[in-house]
RODO-2510 file (C-alpha; in nm, 4 decimals, decimal comma):
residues 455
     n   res          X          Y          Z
     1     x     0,3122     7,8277    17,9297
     2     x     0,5416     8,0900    18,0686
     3     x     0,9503     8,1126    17,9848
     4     x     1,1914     8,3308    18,1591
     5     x     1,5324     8,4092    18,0331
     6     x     1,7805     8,4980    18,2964
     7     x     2,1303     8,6268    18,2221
     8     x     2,4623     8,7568    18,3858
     9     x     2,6361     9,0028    18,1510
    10     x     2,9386     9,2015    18,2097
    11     x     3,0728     9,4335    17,8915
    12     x     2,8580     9,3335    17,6364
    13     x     2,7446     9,6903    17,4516
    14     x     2,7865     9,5600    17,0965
    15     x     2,5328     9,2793    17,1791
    16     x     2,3662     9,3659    17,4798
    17     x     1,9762     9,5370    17,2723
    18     x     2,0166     9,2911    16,9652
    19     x     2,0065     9,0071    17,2625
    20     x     1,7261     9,0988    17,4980
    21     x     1,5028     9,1982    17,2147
    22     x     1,5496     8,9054    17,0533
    23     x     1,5214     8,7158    17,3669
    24     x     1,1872     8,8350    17,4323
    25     x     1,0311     8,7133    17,1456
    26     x     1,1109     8,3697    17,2999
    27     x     0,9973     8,4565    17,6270
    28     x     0,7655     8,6391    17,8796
    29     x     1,0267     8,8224    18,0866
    30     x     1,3882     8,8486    18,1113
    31     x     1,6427     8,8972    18,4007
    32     x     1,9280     9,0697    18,3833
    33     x     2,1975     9,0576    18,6106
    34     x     2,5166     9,3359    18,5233
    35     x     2,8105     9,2856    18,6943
    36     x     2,9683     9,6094    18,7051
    37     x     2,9901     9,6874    18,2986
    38     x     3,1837    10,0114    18,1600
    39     x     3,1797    10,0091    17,8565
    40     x     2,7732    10,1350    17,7778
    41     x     2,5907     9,7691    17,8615
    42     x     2,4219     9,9252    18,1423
    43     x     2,2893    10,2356    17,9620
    44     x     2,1225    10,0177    17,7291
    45     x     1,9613     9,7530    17,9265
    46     x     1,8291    10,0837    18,1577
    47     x     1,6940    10,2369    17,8282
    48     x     1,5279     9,8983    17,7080
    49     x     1,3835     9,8789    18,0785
    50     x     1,2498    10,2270    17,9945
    51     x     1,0938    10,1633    17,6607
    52     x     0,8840     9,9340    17,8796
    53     x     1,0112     9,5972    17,7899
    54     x     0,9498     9,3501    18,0846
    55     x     1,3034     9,2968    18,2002
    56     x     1,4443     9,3242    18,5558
    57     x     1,7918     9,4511    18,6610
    58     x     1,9976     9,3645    18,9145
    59     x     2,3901     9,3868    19,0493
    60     x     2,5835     9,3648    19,3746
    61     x     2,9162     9,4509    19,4870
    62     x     3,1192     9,1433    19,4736
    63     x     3,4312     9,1530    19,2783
    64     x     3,4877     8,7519    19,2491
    65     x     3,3452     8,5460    18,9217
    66     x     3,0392     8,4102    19,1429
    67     x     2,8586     8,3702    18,7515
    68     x     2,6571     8,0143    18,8376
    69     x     2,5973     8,1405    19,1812
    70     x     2,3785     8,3982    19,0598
    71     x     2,2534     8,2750    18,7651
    72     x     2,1216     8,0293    19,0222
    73     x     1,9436     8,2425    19,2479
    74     x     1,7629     8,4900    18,9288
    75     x     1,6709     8,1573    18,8159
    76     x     1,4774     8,0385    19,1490
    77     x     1,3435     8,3856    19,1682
    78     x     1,1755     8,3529    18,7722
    79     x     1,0322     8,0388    18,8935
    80     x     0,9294     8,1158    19,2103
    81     x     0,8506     8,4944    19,1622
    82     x     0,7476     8,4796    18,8502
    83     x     0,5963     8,1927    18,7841
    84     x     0,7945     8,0807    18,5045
    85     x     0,7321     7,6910    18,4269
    86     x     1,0514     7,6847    18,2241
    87     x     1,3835     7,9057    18,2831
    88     x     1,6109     7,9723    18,0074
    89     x     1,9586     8,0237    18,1294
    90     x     2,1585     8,2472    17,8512
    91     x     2,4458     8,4150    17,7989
    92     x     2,4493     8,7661    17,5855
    93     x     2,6222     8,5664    17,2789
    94     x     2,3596     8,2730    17,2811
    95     x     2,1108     8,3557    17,0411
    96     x     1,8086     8,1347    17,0460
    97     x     1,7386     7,9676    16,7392
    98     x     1,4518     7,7528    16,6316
    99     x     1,1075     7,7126    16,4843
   100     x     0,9183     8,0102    16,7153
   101     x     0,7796     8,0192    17,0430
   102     x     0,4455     7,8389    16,9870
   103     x     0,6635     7,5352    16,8882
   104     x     0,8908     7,5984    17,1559
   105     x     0,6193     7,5793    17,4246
   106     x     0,4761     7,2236    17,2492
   107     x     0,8058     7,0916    17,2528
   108     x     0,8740     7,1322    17,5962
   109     x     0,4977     7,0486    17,7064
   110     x     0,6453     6,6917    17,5822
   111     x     0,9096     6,6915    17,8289
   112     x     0,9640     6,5611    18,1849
   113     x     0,9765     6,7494    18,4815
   114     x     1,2185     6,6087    18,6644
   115     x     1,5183     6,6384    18,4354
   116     x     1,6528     6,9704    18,2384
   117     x     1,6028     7,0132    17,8877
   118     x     1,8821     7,0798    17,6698
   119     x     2,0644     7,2938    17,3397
   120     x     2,3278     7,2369    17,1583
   121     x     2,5810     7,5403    17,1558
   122     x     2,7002     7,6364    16,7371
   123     x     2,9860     7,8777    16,7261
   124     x     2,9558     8,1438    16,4678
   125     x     3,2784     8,3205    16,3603
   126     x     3,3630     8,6615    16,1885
   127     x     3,5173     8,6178    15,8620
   128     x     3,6256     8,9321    15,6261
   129     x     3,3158     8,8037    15,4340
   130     x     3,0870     8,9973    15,7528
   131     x     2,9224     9,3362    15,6639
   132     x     3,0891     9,5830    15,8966
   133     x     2,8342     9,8358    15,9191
   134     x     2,5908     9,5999    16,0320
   135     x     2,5706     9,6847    16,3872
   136     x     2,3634     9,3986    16,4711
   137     x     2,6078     9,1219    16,5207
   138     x     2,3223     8,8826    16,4910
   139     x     2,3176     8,9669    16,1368
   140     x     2,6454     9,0549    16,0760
   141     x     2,8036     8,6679    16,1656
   142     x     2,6472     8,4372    15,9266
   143     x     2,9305     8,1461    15,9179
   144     x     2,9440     7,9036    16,1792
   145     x     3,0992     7,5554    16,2265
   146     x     3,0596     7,3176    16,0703
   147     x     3,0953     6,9767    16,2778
   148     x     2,8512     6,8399    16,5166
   149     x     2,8099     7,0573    16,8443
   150     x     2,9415     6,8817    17,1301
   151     x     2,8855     7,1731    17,4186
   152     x     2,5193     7,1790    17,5562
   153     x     2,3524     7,4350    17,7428
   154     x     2,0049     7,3572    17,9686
   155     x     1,7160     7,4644    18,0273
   156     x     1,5389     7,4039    18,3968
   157     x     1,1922     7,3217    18,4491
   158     x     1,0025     7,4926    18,7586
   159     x     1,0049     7,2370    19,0002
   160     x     1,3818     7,1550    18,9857
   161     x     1,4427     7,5348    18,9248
   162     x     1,2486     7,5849    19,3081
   163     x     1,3861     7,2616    19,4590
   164     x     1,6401     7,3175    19,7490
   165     x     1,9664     7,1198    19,6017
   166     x     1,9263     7,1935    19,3159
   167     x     2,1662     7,4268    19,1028
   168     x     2,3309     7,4416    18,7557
   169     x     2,7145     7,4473    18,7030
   170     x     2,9414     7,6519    18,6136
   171     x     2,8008     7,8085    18,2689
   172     x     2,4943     7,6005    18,2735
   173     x     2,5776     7,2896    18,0943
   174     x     2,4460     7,0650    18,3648
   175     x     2,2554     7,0625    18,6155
   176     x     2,2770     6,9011    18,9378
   177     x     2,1222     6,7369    19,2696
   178     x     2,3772     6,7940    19,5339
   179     x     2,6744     6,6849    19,3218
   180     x     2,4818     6,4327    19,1410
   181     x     2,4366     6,5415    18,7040
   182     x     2,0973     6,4707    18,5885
   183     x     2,0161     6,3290    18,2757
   184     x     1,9336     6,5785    18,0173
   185     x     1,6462     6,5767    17,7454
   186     x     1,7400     6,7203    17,4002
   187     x     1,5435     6,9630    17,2318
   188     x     1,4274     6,8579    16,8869
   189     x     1,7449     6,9067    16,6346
   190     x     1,5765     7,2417    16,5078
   191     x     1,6807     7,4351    16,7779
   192     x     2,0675     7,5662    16,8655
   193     x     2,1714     7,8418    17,0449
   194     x     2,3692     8,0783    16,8118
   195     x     2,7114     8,1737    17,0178
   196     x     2,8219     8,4622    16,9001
   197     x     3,1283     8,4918    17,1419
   198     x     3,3896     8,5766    16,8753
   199     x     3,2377     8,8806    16,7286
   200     x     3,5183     9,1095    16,6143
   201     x     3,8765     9,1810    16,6600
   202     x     3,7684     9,4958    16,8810
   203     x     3,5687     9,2745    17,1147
   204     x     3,8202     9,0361    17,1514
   205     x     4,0876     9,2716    17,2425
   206     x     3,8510     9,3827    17,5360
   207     x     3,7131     9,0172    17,6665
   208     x     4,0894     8,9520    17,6674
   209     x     4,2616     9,1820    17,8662
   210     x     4,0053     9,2447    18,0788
   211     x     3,9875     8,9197    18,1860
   212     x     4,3369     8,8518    18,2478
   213     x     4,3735     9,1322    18,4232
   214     x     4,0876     9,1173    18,6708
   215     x     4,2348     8,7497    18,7248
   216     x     4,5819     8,9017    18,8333
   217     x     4,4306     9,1526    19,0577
   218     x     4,1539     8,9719    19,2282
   219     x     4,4230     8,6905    19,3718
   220     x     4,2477     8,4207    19,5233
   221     x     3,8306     8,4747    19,4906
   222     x     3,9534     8,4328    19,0612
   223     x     4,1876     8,1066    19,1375
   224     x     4,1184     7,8412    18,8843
   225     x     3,8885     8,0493    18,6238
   226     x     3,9572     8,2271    18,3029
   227     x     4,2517     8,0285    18,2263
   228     x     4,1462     8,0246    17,8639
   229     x     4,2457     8,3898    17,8193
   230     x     4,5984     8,3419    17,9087
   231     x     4,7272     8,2930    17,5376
   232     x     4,5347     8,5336    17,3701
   233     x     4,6421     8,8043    17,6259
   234     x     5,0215     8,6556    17,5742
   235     x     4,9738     8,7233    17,1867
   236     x     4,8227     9,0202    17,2140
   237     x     5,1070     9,1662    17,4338
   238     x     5,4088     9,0119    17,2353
   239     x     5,2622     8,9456    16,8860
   240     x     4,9213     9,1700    16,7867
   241     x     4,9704     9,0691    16,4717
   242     x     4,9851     8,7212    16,5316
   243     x     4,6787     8,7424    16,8127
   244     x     4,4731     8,9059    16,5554
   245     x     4,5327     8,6592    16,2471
   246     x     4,3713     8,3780    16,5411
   247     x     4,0249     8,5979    16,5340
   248     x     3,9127     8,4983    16,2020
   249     x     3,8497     8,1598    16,0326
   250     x     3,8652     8,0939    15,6597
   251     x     3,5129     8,0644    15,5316
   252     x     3,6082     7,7808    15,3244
   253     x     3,5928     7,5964    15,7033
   254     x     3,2969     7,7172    15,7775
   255     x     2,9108     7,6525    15,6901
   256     x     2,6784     7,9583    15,5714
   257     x     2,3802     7,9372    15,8307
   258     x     2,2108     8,2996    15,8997
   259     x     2,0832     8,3653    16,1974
   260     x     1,6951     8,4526    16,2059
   261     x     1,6738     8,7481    16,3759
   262     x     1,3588     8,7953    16,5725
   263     x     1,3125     9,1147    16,7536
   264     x     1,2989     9,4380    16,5972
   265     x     1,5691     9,7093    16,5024
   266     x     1,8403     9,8340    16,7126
   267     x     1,8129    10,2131    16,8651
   268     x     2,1508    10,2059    17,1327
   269     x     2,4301    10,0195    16,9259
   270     x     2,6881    10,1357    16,7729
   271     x     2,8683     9,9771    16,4995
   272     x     3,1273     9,6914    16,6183
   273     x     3,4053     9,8898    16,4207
   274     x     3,3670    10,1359    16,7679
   275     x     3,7331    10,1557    16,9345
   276     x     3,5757    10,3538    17,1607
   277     x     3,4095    10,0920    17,3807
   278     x     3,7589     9,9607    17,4462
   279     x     3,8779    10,2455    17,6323
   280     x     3,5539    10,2986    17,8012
   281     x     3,5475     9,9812    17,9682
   282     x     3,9376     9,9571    18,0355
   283     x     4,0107    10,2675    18,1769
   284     x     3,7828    10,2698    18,5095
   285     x     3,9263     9,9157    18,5539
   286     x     4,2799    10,0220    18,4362
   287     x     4,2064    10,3441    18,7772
   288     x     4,1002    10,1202    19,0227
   289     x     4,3882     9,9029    18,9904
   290     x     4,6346    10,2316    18,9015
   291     x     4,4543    10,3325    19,2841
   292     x     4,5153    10,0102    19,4604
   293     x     4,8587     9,9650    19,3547
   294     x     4,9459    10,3809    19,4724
   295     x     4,7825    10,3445    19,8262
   296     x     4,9913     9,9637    19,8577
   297     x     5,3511    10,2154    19,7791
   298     x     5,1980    10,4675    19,9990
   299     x     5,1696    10,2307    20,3113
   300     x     5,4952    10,0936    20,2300
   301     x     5,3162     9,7569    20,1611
   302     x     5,5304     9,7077    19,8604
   303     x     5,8520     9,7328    20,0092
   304     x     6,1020    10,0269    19,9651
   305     x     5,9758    10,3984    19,8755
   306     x     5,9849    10,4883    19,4630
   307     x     6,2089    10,7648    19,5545
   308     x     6,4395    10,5437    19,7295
   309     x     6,8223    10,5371    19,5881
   310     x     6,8206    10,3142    19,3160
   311     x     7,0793    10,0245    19,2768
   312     x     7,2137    10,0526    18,8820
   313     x     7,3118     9,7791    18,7173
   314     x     7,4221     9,6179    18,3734
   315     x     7,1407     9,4747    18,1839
   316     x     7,2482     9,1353    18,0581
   317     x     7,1315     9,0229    17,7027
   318     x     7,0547     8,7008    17,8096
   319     x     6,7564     8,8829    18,0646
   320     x     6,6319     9,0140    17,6859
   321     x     6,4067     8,7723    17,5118
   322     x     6,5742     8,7985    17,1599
   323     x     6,3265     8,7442    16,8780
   324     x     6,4444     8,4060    16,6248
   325     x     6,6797     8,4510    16,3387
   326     x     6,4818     8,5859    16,0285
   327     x     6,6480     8,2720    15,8727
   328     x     6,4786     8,0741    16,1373
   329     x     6,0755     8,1881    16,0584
   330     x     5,9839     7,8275    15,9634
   331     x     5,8013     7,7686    16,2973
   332     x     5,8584     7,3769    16,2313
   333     x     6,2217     7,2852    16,1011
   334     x     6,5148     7,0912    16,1533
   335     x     6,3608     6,7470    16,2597
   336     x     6,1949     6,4573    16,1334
   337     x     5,8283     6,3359    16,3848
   338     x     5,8587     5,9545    16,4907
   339     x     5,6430     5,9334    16,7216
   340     x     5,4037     6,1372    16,9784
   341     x     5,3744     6,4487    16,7593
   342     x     5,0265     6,5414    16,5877
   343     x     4,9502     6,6841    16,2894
   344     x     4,9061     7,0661    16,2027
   345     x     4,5993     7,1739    16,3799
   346     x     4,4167     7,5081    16,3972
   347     x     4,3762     7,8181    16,3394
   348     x     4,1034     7,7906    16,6751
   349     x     3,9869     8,1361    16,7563
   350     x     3,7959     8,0055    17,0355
   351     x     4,1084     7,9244    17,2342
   352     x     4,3357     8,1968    17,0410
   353     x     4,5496     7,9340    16,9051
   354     x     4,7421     8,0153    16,5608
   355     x     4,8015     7,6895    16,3651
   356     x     4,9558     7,4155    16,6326
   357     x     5,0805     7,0947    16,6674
   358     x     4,9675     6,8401    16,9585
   359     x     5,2640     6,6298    17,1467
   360     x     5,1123     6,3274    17,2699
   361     x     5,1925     6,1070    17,6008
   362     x     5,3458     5,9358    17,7057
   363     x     5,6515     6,0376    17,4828
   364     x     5,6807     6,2820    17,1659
   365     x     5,9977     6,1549    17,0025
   366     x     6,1802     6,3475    16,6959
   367     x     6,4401     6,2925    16,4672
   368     x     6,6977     6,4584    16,3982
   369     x     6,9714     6,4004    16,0905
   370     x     7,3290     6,5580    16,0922
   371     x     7,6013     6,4844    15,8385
   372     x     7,8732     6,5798    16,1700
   373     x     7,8730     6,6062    16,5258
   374     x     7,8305     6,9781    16,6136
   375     x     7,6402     7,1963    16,8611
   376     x     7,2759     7,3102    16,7813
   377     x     6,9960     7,4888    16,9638
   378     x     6,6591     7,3301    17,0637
   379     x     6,3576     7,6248    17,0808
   380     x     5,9906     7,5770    17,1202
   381     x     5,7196     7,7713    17,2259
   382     x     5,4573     7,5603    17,4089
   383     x     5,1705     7,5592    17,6662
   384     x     4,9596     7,2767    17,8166
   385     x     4,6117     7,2411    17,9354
   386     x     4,7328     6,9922    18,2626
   387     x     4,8184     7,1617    18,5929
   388     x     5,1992     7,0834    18,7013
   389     x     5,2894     6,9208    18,3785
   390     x     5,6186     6,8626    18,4021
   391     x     5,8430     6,7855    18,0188
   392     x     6,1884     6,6366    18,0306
   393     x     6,4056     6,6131    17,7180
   394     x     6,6932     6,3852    17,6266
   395     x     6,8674     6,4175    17,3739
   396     x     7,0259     6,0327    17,2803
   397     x     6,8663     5,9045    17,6305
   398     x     7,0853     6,1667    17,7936
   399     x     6,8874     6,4502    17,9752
   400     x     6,9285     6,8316    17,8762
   401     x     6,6424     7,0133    17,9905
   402     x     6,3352     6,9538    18,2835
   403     x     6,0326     7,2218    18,2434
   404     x     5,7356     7,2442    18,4630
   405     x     5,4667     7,5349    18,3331
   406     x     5,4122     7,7143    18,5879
   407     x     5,0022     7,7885    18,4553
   408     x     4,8259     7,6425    18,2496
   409     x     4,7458     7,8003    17,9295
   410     x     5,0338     8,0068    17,9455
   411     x     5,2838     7,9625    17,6549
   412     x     5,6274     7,9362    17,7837
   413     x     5,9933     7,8839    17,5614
   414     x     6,1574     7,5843    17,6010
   415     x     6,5414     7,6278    17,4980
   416     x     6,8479     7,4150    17,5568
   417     x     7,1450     7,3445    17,3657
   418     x     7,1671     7,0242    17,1807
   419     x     7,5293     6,8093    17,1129
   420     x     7,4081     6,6346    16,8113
   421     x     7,6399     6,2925    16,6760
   422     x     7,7097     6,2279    16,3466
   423     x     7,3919     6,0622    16,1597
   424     x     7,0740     5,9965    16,3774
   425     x     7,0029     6,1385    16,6903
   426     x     6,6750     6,0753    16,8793
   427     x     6,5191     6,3877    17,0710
   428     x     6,2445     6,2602    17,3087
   429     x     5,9951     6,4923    17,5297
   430     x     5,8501     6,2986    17,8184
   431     x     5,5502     6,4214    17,9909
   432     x     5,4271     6,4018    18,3297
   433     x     5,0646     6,4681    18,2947
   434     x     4,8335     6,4269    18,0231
   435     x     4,4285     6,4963    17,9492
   436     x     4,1665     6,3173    17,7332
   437     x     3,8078     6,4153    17,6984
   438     x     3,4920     6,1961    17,5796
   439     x     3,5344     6,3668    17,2466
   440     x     3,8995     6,3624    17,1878
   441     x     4,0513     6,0561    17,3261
   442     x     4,4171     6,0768    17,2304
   443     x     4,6242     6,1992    17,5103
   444     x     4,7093     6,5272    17,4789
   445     x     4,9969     6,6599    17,6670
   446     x     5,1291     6,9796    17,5248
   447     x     5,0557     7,2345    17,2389
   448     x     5,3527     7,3402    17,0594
   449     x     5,3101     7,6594    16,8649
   450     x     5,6533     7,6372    16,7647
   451     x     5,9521     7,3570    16,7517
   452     x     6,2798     7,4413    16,5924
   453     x     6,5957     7,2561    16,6039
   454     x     6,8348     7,5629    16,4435
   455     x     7,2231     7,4925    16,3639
***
């Protein structure tokens, strides 16, 4: 039987050699598609190619996130140019994890095909347990989750990988006939792809901003994708602190499950503790757009000329978001939850979120006690995962504030000033929009990373 691997990277030098070598112990050849890495990925994969491994290389010069488009094509071209009865579709942190290859090839000799097989996705997280000067990340990250895997990745047998129609989705999770999913067929439990996409704080720092940023500057072609770095880049520009304490998970929340690592030692990589591969892949990105933006002021695209009289003015306080009272650092104070309002959730490094709380729809409604009438302040820092979600909040029925987030993923301050009676007073959120998923039915609305009530 013959297995291809094909892959789109993009910035992945502390990963990049432990991957494809251990990749090609699963499989006969490998390609490799870069899209325009800076920070070393392509110097490696060209000195692996010239060690004589059997990978193939290629690029092109689009700048929009076209990821399942070409992961689509290398994949008809293993099976059709290469021959490959099964195509494994990974990503540079999926690590391939099972009994061997010979067992491998038996299990999917079992298999149908006319439907994909499939993988379960574990996450593996750094913990201050990790090695450091393991460069290998493979062997480095040895804690991983420890619920059930719900996410899926596939694997595509020739014919459907050469039929016309036929393509995977974005990340290949499913794959599909037109628009039509087709049924999967699950690898025996034995096997799991290892994702490694949290590796360290370093990494994260540069998967973050780079994304965010090449979402800002590409407009339209990056509409709709890489919300998920929003918060993290948020965090990392207004609390570092804060954005690193998300990157690591307690181990006592974790499961110890090393990683078999199957290919042989690393020549290329350098340690992850390597600042260096932060600037390197930044700055070129950080020119371009430094470029772009000069020729736009040049051309007068951007309105008046820099050198143009400026018009001074005041700065008001109010335009100066004011950090909380130090009395005030209790993130959750000054009400009692009655209803619509989850428990304490999180840390989630996956999704950058520091310890949260869920508000539920259709209403999140909150106590709040007062021995006297007097005026009081209502602050929270929230974000939502529904487009155009839209919160209104009453205090006592009567309205005092109407938000709409303007992205999603993006945390945005809520503030108002509450009129509070003497003894109970009811302070409701009502939401416009709410998601559920087949493995989290409740209705989740908004995230609050923050919810005070201060006097």
């Amino acid at each position: 039987m013959r297995l291809a691997a094909v892959s789109i990277v993009k910035n992945e030098a502390d990963i990049i050699e432990a991957f494809v070598r251990h990749t090609l112990t699963w499989v006969d050849h490998h390609l490799v598609f870069d899209h325009d890495s800076t920070d070393g990925t392509r110097e490696i994969l060209a000195a692996l190619k010239q060690e004589g491994l059997p990978i193939t290389l290629y690029t092109d010069a689009a700048i929009g996130n076209l990821q399942h488009v070409r992961s689509n094509h290398l994949t008809h071209l293993a099976a059709q140019s290469l021959g490959a009865d099964w195509v494994l579709p990974l990503d540079a942190d999926e690590i391939l994890t099972g009994p061997g290859r010979a067992a491998l090839e038996d299990s999917l000799a079992k298999l149908a095909q006319d439907r994909p097989a499939s993988i379960p996705l574990v996450n593996y997280y750094p913990t201050t347990e990790d090695d450091p000067a393991l460069a290998n990340p493979v062997l480095r990250l040895r804690y991983c989750q420890t619920s059930d895997a719900p996410t899926r990745k596939i694997l595509v047998p020739r014919p459907l990988a050469v039929e016309p129609g036929v393509s995977a989705g974005k990340g290949s999770h499913v794959l599909y006939r037109d628009t039509a999913p087709l049924a999967d067929q699950p690898l025996p439990e034995d096997y799991f792809l290892a994702h490694l996409a949290l590796r360290s704080p370093q990494h994260q720092v540069l998967r973050v901003v780079l994304a965010e940023l090449q979402k800002l500057s590409r407009g339209s072609s990056h509409a709709g994708l890489d919300e998920h770095y929003r918060l993290g880049f948020q965090l990392l520009a207004e609390d570092p602190d804060l954005f690193f304490a998300t990157v690591r998970k307690p181990v006592a929340e974790l499961r110890l499950r090393p990683v078999e690592y199957r290919g042989p030692a690393l020549r290329y990589t350098k340690p992850s503790a390597d600042w260096n591969r932060i600037a390197r892949a930044l700055l070129p990105f950080l020119e371009k757009l430094a470029v772009s933006h000069g020729r736009l002021i040049d051309t007068g695209s951007l309105g008046a000329a820099p050198d143009a009289a400026p018009l001074i003015r005041e700065l008001p306080l109010e335009e100066i978001r004011t950090p909380l009272p130090e009395d005030a650092a209790e993130k959750f104070t000054g009400f009692v939850p009655e209803k619509g309002w989850g428990d304490e959730e999180g840390p989630v490094p996956e999704a950058f979120l520091p310890p949260f709380h869920w508000g539920f729809a259709p209403v999140t409604r909150l106590v709040i006690h007062s021995a006297d009438a007097k005026p009081v302040r209502f602050v929270a820092d929230a974000l939502t995962y529904t487009e155009r979600q839209t919160v209104r909040v009453e205090l006592n029925g009567v309205p005092v504030l109407t938000h709409t987030f303007s992205r999603i993923n993006q945390k945005e301050r809520l503030a108002a000033p509450l009129a509070l009676l003497a003894g109970r007073n009811e302070l409701t959120l009502h939401y416009s929009r709410h998601l559920t998923t087949d493995y989290d039915p409740r209705q989740l609305a908004m995230i609050f990373l923050s919810l005070r009530v201060l006097a």
